[in-house]
N, C-alpha and C positions, 0 to 999 in steps of 0.2 A: 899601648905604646911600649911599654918595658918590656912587656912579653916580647916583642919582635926584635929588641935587640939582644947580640946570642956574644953578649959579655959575661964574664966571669963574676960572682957574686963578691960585691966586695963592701966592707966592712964600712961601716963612714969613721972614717978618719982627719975628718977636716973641719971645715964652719957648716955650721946651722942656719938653717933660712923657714924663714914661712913664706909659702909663695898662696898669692890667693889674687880674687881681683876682686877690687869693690862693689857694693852695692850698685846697680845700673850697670853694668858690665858684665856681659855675659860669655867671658872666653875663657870658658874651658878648656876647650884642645891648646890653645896659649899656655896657660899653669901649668897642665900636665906634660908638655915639652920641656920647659922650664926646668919643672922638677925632676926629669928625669936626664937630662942634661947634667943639671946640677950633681946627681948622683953618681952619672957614671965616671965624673969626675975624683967620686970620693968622699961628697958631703953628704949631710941629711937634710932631708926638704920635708918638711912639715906641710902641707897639703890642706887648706882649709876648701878650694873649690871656686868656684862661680859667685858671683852675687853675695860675697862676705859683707856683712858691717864692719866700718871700720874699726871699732869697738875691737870686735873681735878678730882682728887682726894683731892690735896692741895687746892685747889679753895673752895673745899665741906667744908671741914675742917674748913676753917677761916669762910665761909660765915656762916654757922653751931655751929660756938666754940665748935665743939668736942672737946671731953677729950679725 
């Protein structure tokens, strides 16, 4: 998906996210729109995937200090 958009590379300068979907949930192509939304906004998107534990979702966060 990022390959096909033909923006300009740009630095993150903004908030932090972890985008992921939980265990039992399988949408992938969702997060990855997400994230890539997010960034050509400007942010950084932390990227955990499909079928995370919520665990490690909270884990990302702190380790991360997402906003």
């Amino acid at each position: 998906m990022r390959a096909l958009v033909r923006a300009p590379a740009v630095e993150p300068r903004g908030s932090t996210v972890v985008v992921g979907s939980v265990a039992g949930d399988a949408h992938e192509l969702g997060v990855q729109i997400v994230a890539a939304l997010f960034e050509l906004q400007g942010g950084r998107a932390i990227v955990l995937g499909a079928e995370t534990p919520i665990e490690d979702l909270v884990q990302a966060v702190q380790h991360f200090q997402a906003d």
